[in-house]
N, C-alpha and C positions, 0 to 999 in steps of 0.2 A: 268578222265579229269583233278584233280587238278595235278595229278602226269604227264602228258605229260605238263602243263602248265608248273611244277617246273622245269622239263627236258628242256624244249626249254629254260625258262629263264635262268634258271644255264648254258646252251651254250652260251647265248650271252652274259650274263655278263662277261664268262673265252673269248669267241672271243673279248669282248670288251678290256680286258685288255690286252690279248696277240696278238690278228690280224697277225694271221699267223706268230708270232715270228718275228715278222718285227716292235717290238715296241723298246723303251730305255724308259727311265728316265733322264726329264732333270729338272731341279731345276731353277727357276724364281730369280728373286732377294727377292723376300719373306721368302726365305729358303721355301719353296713348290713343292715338285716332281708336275710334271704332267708325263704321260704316252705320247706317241707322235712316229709316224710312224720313224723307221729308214730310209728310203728313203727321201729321200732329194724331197721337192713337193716346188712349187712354192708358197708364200704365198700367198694369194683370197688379188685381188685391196680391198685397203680401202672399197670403196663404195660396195662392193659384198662379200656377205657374203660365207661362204664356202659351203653350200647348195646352192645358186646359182653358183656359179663358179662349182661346180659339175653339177648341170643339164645344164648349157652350152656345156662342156666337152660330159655330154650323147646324150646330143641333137646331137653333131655334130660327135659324134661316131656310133651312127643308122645311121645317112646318108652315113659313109663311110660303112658302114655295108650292105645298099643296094647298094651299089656301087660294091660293091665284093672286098673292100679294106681292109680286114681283117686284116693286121698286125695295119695299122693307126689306124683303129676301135680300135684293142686291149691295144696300146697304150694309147689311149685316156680315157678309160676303166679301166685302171690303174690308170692314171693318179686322174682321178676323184673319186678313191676309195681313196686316200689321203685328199682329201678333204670333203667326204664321214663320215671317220672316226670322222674327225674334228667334224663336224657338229654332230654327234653319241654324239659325246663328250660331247657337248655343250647344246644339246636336247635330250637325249636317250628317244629313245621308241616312235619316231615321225613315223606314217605309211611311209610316203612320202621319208624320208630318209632311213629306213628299205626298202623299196622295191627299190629304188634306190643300196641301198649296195644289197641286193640280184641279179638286173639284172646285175649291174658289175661283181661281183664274179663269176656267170653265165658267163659271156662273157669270160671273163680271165682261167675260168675252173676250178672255184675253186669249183665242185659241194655243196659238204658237205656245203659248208659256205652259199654258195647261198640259199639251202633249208630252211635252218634255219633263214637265215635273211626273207624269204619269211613265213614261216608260225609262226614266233613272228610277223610280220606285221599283220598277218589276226587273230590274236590273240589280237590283240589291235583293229582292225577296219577288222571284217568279210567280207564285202562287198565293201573295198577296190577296186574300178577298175581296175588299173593299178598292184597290186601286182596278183589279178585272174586270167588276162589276161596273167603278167607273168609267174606264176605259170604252169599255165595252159600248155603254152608252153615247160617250162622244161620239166613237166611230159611226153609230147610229144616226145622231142629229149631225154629223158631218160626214154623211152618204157613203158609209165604207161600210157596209154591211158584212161581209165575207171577213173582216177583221173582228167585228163586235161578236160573231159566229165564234170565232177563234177562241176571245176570251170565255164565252158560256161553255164551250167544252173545255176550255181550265178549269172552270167551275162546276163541270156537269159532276163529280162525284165527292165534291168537297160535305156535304149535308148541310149548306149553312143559306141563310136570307138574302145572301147575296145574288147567287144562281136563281132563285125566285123571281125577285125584281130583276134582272137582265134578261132573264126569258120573257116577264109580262112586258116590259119597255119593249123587247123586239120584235112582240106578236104584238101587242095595242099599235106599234109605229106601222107593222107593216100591215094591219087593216086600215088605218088611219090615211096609207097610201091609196089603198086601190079606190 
């Protein structure tokens, strides 16, 4: 167990500092590097922090998502993985923002990165709702069903929205199959 724990952290500490090679080094007027996405992201209004302006962004990325508007979706998704990092940066090791960077990575396709941002989340907080629920799902769309099984009984007696949607995702996917 301590050796899968060193393994997940030592992945996000090298994802935290390289993020897909999509980082630079920019120097403050302190003479201070910080580490910072090369894509150019909008910077979060004043009043919103970058964890919020990210879950705005997700928020309104699921809706395009049920819509069947998948490119916007993905954009969006991107979009908020910018501000995602920030917030990493700022807070590392926050469930809420871990499971957020894992459902965007997911969306975008980054599987690898998504995994790993999702099980350092349940590694900080087991019984996370929202990262089970998401989990759960990957394991679904990436054919480990008897793992997505796992997470719905972490969630079979929580009473919350989560366990709902990972149970309809698992029953619509496995009719969907046969």
């Amino acid at each position: 167990m301590i050796q899968k724990i060193s393994k997940i952290t030592f992945l996000v500490f090298v994802l935290s500092i390289f993020q897909n090679s999509l980082l630079a080094v920019e120097t403050g007027n302190d003479g201070v590097g910080s580490i910072i996405p090369k894509t150019s992201i909008a910077k979060p209004p004043l009043k919103l922090s970058a964890y919020k302006s990210a879950e705005k962004k997700i928020k309104k990325a699921k809706k395009y998502d049920k819509k069947g508007k998948d490119d916007k979706a993905i954009q969006l998704y991107q979009e908020a993985l910018g501000y995602l990092y920030e917030a990493n940066r700022l807070k590392p090791f926050d469930p809420d923002i871990l499971s957020y960077l894992g459902l965007a990575n997911d969306k975008i396709g980054n599987l690898d990165d998504a995994e790993i941002y999702y099980l350092l989340g349940l590694e900080i907080d087991p019984k996370h709702n929202a990262i089970n629920e998401y989990l759960g799902k990957f394991y679904i769309t990436t054919d480990r069903r008897s793992l997505a099984e796992e997470r719905l009984e972490i969630l079979k007696n929580c009473n919350c929205n989560e366990y709902n949607e990972l149970k309809n995702f698992i029953v619509n996917k496995k009719v969907s199959l046969n």
